[in-house]
PASEDO-445119 format. One record per atom (N, C-alpha, C): x, y, z. Coordinates in steps of 0.2 Angstrom, whole numbers, padded with zeros to 4 digits, always signed. Atoms other than C-alpha are relative to their C-alpha. Layout:
N
XYZ/...
This chain:
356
+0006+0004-0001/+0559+1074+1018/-0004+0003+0006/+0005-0004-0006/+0545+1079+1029/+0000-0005+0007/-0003+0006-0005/+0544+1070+1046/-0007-0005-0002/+0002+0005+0002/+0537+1054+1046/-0006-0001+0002/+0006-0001-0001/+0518+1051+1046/+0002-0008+0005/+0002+0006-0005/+0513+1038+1061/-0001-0008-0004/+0000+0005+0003/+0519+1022+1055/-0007-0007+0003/+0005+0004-0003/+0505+1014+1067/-0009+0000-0003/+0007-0001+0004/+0489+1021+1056/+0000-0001-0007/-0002+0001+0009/+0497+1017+1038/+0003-0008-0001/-0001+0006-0001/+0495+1000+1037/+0000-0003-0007/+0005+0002+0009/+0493+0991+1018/+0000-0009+0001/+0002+0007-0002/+0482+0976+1017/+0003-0001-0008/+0002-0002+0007/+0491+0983+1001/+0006-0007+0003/+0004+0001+0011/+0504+0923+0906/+0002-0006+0000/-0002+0009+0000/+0498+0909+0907/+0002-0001-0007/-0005+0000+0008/+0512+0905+0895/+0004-0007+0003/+0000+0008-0001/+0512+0885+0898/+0005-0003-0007/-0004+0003+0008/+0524+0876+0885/+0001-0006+0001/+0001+0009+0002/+0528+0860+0879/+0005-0001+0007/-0005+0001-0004/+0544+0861+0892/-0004+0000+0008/+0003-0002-0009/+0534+0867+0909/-0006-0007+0000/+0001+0008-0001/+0523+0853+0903/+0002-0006+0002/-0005+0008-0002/+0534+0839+0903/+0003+0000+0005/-0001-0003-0006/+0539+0849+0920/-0004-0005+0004/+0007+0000-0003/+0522+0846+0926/-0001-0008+0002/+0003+0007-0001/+0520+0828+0920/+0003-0005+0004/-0006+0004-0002/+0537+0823+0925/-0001-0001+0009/+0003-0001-0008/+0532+0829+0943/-0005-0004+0003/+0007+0006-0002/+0516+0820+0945/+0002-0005-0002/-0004+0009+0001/+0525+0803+0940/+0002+0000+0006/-0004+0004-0008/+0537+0803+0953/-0003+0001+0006/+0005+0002-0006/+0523+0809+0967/-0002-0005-0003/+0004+0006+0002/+0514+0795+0960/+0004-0006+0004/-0004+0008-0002/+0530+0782+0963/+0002+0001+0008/-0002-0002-0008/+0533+0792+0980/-0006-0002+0005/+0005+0002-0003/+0515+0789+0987/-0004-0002-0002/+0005+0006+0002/+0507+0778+0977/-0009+0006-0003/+0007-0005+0003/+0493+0794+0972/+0001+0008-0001/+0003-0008-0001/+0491+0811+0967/-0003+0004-0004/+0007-0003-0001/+0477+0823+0966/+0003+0006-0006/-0001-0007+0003/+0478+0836+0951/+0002+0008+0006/-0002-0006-0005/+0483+0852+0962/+0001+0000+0004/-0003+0001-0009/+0489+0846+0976/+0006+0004+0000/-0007-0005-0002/+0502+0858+0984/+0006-0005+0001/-0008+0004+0002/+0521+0852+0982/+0003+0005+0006/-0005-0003-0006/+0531+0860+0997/+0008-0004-0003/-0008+0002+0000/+0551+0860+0998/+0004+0005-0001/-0004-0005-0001/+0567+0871+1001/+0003+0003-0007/-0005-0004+0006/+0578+0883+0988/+0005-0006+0001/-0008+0003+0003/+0593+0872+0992/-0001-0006+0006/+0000+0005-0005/+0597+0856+1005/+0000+0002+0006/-0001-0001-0008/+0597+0866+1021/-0005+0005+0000/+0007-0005-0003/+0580+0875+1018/-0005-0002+0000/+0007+0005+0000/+0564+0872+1023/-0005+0004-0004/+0005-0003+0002/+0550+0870+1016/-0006+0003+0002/+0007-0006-0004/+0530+0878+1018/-0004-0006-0002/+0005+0006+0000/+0517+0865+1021/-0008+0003-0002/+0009-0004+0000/+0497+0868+1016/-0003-0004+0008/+0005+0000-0009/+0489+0869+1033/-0009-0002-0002/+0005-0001+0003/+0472+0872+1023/-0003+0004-0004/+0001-0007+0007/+0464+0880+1006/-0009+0000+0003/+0007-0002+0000/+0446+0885+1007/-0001+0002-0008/-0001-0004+0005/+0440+0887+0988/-0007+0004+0000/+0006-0006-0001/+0429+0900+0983/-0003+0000-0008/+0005+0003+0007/+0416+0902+0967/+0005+0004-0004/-0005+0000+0008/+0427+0913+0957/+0008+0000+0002/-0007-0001+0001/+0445+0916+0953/+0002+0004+0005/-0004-0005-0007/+0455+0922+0970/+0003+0002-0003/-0006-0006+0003/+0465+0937+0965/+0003+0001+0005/-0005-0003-0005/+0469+0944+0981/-0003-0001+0007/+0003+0001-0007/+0469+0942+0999/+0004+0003+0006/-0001-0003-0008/+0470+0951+1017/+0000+0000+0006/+0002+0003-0009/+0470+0945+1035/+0003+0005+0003/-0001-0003-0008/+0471+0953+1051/-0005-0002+0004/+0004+0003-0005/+0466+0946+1066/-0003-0004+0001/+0007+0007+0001/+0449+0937+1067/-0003+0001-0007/+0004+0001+0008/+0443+0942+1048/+0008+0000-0006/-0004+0003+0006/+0450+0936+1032/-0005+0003-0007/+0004+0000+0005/+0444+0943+1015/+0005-0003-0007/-0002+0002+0008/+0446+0936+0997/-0003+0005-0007/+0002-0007+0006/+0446+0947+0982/-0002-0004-0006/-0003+0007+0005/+0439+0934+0969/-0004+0003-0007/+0000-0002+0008/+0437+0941+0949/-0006+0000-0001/+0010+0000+0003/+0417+0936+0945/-0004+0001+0007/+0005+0002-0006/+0410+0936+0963/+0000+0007+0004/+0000-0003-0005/+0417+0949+0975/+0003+0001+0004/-0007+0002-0009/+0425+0949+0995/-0002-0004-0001/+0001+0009-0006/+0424+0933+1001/+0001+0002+0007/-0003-0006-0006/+0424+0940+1019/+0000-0010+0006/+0001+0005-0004/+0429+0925+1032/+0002+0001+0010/-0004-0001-0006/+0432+0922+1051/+0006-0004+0001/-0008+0002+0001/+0450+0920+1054/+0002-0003+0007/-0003+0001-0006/+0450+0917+1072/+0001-0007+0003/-0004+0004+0000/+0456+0899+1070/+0003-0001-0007/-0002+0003+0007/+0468+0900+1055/+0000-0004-0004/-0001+0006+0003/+0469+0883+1053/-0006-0002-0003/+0008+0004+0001/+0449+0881+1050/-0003+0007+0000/+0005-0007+0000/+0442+0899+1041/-0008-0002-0002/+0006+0002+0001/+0425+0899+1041/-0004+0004-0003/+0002-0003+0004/+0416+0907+1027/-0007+0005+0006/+0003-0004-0003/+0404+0924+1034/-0005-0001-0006/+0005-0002+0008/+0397+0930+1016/+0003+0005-0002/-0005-0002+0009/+0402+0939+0999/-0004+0006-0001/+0002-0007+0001/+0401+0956+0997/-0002+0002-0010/-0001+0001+0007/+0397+0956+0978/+0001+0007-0004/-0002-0005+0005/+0403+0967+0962/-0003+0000-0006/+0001-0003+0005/+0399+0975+0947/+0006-0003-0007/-0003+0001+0006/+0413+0971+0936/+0009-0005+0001/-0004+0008+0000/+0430+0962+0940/+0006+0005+0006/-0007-0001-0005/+0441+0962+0956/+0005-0002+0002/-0009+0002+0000/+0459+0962+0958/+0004-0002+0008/-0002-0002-0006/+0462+0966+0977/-0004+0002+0003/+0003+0000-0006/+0456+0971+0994/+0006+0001+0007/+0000-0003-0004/+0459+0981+1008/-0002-0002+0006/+0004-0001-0008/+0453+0981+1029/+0004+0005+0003/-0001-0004-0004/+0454+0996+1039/-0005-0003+0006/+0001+0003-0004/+0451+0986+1055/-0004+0004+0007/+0001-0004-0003/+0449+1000+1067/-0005+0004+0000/+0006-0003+0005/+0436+1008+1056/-0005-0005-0002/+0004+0006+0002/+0428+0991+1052/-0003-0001-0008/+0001-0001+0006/+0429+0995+1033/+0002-0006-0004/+0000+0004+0003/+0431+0983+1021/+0003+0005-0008/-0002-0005+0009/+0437+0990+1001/+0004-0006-0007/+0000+0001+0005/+0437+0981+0985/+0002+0003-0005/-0002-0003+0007/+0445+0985+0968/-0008-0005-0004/+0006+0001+0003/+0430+0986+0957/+0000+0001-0008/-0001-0003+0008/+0437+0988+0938/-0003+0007-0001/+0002-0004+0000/+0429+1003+0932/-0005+0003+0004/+0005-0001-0007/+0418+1005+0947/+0006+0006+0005/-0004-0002-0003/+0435+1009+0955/+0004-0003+0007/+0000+0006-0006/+0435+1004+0973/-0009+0002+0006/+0004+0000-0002/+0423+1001+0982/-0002-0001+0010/+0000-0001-0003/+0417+1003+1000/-0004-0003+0006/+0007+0006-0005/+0407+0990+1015/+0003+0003+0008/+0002+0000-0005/+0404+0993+1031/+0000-0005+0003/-0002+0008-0003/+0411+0977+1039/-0001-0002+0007/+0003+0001-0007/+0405+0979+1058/-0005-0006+0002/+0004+0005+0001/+0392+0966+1054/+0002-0004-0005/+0000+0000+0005/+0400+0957+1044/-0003-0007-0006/+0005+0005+0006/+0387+0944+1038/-0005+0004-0004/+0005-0003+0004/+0378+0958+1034/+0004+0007-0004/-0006-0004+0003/+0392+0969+1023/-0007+0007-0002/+0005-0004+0003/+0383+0986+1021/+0004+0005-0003/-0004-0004+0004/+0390+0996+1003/-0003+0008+0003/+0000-0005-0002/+0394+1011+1008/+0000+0005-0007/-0001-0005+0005/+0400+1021+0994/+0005-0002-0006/+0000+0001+0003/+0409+1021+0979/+0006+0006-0002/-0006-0005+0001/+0430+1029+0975/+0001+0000-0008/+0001-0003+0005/+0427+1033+0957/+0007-0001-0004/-0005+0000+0000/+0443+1028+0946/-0003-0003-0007/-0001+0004+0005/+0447+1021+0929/-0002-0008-0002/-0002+0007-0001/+0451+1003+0933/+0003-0001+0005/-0003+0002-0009/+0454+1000+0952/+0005-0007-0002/-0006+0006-0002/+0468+0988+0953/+0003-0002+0007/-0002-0001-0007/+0476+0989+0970/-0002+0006+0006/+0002-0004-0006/+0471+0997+0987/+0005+0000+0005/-0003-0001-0007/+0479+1004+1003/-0004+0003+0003/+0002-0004-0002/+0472+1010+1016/+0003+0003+0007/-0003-0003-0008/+0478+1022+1033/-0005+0003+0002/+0004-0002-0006/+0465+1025+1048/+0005+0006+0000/-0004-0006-0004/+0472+1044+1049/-0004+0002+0007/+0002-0004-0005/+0459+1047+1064/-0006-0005+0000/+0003+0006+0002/+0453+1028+1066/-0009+0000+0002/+0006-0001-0001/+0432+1028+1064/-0003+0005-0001/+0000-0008+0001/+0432+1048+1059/+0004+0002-0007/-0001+0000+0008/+0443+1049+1043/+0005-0006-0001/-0005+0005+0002/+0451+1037+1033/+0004+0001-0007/-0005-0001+0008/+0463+1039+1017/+0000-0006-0003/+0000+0006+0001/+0463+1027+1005/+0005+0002-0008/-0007+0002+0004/+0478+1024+0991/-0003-0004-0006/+0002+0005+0006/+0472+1017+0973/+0006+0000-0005/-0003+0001+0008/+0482+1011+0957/-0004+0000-0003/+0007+0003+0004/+0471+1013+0946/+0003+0000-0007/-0003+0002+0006/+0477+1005+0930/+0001+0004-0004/-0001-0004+0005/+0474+1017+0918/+0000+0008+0001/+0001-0005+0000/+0472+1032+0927/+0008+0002+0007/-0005-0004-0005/+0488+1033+0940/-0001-0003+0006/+0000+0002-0007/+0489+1035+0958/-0004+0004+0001/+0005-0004-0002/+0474+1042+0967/-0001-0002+0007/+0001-0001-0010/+0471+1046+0986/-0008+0002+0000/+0008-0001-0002/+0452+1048+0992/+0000+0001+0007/+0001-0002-0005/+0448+1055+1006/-0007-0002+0007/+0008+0001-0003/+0433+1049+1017/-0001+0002+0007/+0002-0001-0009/+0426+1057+1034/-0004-0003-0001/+0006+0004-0002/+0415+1047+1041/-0005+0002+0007/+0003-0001-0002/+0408+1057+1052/-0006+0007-0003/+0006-0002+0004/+0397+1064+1037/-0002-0005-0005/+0006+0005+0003/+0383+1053+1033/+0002-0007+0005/+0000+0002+0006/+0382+1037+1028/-0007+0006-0002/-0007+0003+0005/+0382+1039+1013/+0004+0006+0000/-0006-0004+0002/+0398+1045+1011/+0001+0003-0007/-0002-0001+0007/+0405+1056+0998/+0007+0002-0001/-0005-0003-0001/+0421+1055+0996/+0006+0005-0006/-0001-0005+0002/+0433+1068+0991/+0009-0001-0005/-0006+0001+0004/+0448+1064+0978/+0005+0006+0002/-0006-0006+0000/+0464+1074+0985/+0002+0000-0002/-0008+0003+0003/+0478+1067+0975/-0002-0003-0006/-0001+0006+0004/+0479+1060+0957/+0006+0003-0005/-0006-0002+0002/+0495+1058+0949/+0001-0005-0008/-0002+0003+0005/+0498+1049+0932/+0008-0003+0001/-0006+0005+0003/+0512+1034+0928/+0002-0003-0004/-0003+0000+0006/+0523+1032+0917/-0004-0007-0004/+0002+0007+0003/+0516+1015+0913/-0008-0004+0006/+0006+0003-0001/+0500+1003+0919/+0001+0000+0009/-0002+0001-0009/+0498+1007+0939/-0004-0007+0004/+0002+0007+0000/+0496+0989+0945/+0001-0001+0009/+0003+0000-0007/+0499+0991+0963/+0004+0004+0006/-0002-0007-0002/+0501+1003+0979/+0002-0005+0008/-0001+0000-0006/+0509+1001+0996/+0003+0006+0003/-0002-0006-0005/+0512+1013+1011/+0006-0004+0004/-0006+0002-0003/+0530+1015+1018/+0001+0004+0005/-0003-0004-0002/+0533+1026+1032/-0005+0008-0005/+0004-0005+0005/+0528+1044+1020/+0001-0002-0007/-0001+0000+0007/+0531+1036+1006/-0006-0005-0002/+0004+0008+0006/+0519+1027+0992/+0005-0004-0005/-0006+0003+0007/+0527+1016+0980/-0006-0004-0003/+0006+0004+0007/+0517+1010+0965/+0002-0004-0003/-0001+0005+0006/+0521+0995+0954/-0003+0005-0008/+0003-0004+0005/+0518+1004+0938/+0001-0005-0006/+0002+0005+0004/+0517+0990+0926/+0008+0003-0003/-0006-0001+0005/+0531+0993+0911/+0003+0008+0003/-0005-0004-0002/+0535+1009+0919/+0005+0000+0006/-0005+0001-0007/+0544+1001+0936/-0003+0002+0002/+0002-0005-0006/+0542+1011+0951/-0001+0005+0003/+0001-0011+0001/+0535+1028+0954/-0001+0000+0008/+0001-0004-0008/+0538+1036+0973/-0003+0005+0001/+0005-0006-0003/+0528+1048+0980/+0003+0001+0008/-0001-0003-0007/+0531+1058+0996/-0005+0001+0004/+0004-0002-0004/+0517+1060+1008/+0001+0005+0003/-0002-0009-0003/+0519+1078+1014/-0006+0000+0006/+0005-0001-0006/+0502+1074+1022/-0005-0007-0002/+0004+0005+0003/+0488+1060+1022/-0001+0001-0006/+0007+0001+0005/+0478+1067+1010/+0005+0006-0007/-0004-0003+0006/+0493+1075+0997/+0007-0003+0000/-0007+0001+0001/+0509+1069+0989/+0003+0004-0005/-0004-0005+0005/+0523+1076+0979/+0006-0008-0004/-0006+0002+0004/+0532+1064+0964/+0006-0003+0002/-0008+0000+0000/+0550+1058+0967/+0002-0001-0004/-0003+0003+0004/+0552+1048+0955/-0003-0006-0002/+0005+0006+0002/+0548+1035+0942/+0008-0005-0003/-0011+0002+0003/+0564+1021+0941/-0002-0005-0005/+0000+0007+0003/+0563+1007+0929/+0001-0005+0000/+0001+0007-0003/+0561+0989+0931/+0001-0006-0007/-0001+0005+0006/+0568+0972+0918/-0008+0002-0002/+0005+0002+0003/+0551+0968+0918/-0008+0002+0002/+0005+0000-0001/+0534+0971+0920/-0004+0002+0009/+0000+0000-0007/+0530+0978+0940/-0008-0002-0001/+0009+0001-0005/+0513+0971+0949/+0000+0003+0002/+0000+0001-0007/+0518+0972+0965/+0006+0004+0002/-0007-0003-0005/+0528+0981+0979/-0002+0000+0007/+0002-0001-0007/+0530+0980+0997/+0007+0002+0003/-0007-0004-0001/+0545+0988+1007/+0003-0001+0007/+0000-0002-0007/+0554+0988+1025/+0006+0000+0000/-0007-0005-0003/+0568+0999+1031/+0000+0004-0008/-0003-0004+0006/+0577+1006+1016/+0000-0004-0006/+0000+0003+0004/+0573+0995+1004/-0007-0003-0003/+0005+0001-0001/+0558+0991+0994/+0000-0006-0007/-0001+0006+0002/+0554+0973+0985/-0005-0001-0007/+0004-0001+0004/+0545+0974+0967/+0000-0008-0003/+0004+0004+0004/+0533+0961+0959/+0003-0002-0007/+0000+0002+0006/+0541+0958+0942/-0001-0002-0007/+0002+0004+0006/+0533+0949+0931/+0005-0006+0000/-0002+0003+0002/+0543+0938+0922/+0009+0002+0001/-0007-0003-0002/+0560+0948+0928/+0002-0003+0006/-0001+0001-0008/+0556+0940+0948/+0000+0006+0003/+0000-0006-0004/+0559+0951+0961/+0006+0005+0000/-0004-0003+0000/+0568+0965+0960/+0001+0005+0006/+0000-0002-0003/+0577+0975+0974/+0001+0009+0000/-0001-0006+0001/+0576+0992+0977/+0005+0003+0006/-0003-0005-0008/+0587+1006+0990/-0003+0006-0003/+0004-0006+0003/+0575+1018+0992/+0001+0004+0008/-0002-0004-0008/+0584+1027+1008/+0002+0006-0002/+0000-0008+0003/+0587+1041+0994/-0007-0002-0005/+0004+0002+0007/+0569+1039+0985/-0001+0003-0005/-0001-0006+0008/+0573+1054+0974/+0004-0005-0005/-0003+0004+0003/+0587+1042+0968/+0001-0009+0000/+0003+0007-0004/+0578+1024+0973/+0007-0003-0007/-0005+0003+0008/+0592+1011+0961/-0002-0009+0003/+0001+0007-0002/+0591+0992+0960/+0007-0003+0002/-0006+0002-0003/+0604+0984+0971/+0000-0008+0000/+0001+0008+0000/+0598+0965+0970/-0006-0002-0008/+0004+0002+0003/+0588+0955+0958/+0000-0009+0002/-0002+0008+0000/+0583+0935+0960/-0007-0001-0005/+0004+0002+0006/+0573+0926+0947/-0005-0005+0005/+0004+0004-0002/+0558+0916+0953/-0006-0005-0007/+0002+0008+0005/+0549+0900+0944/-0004+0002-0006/+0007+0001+0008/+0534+0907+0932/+0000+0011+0003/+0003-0008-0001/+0527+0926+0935/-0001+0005+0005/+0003-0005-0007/+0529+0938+0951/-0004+0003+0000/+0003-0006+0001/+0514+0947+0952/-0002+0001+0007/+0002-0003-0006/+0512+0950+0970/+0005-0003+0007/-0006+0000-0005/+0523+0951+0986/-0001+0001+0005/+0002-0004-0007/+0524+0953+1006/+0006-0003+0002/-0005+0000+0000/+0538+0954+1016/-0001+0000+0008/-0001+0000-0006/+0542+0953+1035/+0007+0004+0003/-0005-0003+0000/+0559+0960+1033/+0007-0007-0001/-0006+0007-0001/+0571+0941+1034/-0005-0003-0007/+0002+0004+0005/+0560+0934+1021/-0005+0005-0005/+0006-0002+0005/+0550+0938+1004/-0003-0004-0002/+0005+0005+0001/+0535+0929+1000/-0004+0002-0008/+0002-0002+0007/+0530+0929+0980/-0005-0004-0001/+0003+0001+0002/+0515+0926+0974/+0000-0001-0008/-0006+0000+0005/+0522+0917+0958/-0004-0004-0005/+0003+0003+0006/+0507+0911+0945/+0002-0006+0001/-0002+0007+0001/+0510+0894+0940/+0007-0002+0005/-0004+0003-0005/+0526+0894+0953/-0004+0000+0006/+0004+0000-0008/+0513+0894+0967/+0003+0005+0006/-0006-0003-0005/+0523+0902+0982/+0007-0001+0001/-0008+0003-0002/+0541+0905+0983/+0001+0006+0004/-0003-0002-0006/+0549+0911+0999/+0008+0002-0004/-0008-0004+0002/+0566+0923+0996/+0002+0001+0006/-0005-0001-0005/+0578+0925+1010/+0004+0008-0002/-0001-0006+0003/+0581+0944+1011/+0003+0002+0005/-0002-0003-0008/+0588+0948+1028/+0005+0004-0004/-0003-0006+0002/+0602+0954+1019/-0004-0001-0008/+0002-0002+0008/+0596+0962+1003/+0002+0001-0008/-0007-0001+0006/+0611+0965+0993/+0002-0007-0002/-0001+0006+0003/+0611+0946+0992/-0006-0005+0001/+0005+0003+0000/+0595+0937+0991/+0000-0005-0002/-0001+0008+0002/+0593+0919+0988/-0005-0005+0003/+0006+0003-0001/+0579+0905+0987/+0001-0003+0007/+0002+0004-0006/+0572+0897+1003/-0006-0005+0001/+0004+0003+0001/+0558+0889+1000/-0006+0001-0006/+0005-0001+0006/+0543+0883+0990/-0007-0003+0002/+0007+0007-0001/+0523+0878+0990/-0002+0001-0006/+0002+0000+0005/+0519+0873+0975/-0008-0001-0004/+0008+0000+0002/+0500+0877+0969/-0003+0002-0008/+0002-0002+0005/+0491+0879+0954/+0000+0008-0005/-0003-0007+0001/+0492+0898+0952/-0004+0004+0004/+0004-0002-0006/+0494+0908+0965/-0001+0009-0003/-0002-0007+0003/+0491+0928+0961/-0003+0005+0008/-0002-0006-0011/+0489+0938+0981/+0005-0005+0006/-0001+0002-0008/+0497+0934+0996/+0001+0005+0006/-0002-0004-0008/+0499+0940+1014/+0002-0002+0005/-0003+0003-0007/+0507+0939+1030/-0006+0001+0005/+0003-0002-0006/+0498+0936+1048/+0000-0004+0005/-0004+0005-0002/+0507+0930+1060/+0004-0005-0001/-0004+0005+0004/+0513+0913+1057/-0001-0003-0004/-0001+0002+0004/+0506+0910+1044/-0001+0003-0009/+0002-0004+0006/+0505+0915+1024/-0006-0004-0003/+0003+0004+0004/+0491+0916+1014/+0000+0002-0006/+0001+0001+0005/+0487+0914+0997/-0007+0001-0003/+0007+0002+0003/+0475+0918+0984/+0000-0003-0006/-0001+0003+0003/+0476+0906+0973/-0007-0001-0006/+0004-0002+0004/+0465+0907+0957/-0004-0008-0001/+0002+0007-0003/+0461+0886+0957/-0004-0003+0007/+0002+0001-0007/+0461+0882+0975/-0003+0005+0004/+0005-0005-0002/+0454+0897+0982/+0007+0005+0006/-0002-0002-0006/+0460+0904+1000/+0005-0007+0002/-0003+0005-0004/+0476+0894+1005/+0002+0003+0004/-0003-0003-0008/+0484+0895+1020/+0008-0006+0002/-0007+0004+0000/+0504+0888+1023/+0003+0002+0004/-0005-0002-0004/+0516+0889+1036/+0007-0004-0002/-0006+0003+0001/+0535+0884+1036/+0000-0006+0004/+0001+0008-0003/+0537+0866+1040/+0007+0000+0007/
């Protein structure tokens, strides 16, 4: 392995299959809130633990938004939402508990996810066949498009400040085309043109990218998980493509182990301390459909469709086990920031929950 790239510039902001039984789930649930408080609200969040001695994650507050939340990314004081017919939703974060809509960066075709390179004050959407797309977020009521990373079907973004302000690298899944790295200096122009280093094809649908140290790791939809080596920002080399039960979104990682989206398989564990030989050493099943992940290293947080958010307990990896729940309409992003997690929830919009 090569030595390791500055883990401090490699940041990543990286069916409905309803049945008569999840119904009567459904109904049976909102009867007893009803007998328990006398009222409940179509979509109201459900909190509560995996077992008798875990806590549950409270809704602190949702913000919704005009379309369908897919994905979401905080740091700091800005907040953006990736939402399918609209655009970013860019907000200010700097009271969690009370985000305050700025303005919406709008799109061409249908967004999945979103990035922030904070340092550089960039902002970056998946834009369907647009790719991914690029804003100027230093003003950020006044989002000014930059340029435009050319791709298939942009699905998932990462981005790493290699030489924050001056160049930036950016990381795509793009669905039907692989994994692809772009290159952007920014000290030529606006506009920018940037420069395609890297494109690698996966065995199956690349659904989503995060940076570990020098490694990529892709959700590759039906083909599992395809690693890459970072040799350098702007080139990688292959490892390896492992396979997965079921259907990979998502993937996010920390230390030697990296934590995949599923689908309908939950979360599956990876040990990727040999990436050439990555193998699944855990598996835990979650309520409805994984399709997105974030992790702090003691807990995994799944963004779980019709299961809303379920919280894993992963401190050890080799035995994972449920810890909690917020139960929302259907969630499909989440993120950490701080203490609290958010959600992008396709009903409610931008939720926001902490452990009770």
């Amino acid at each position: 392995m090569t030595d390791r790239l500055n883990d401090a510039i490699i940041k990543n902001y990286s069916y409905n299959r309803l049945t008569c039984v999840r119904i009567a789930v459904v109904v049976a649930l909102a009867a007893s809130l009803i007998l328990a408080v006398g009222c409940a609200r179509k979509g109201d969040p459900v909190s509560g633990g995996g077992d008798d001695d875990a806590l549950g994650y409270r809704l602190v507050t949702n913000v919704t938004t005009i379309g369908y939340a897919e994905g979401v990314a905080v740091e700091g004081d800005m907040g953006f939402v990736a939402t399918s017919e609209i655009g970013l939703v860019m907000y200010d974060m700097t009271d969690p508990t009370s985000p305050v809509y700025i303005e919406t960066a709008s799109n061409n075709f249908t967004t999945e996810q979103c990035a922030y390179a904070p340092l550089s004050e960039l902002a970056f959407m998946t834009d369907g066949p647009n790719g991914v797309v690029a804003y100027d977020v230093s003003d950020p009521a006044n989002p000014d498009w930059k340029t435009v990373l050319q791709s298939t079907s942009g699905q998932d973004v990462a981005v790493a400040e290699t030489d924050p302000g001056h160049l930036v690298h950016v990381y795509v899944a793009d669905k039907n085309g692989g994994f692809r790295i772009w290159e952007l200096n920014l000290d030529f122009g606006p506009p920018w043109f940037p420069i395609e280093v890297y494109h690698g094809y996966t065995t199956g649908y690349a659904r989503g990218v995060f940076l570990h140290d020098d490694l990529a790791l892709v959700a590759a939809g039906q083909g599992g998980l395809t690693i890459y080596e970072l040799t350098a920002p702007n080139a990688a080399v292959e490892l390896g493509s492992f396979d997965t039960p079921g259907n990979a979104q998502a993937v996010t990682a920390h230390e030697d182990y990296a934590f995949v989206a599923d689908g309908l398989a939950g979360v599956q564990i990876f040990d990727i301390s040999d990436p050439e030989n990555a193998t699944i050493v855990a598996a835990i099943a979650t309520d409805d459909y994984a399709t997105d992940i974030a992790t702090d290293g003691e807990k995994a947080y799944v963004a779980d469709r019709y299961g809303g958010l379920r919280v894993i307990e992963v401190g050890d990896p080799l035995a994972p086990s449920a810890f909690g729940f917020l139960d929302t309409p259907y969630a499909n992003g989440v993120c950490l920031d701080g203490d609290y997690v958010f959600l992008a929830d396709r009903d409610l919009g931008l939720v926001i929950a902490e452990e009770e």
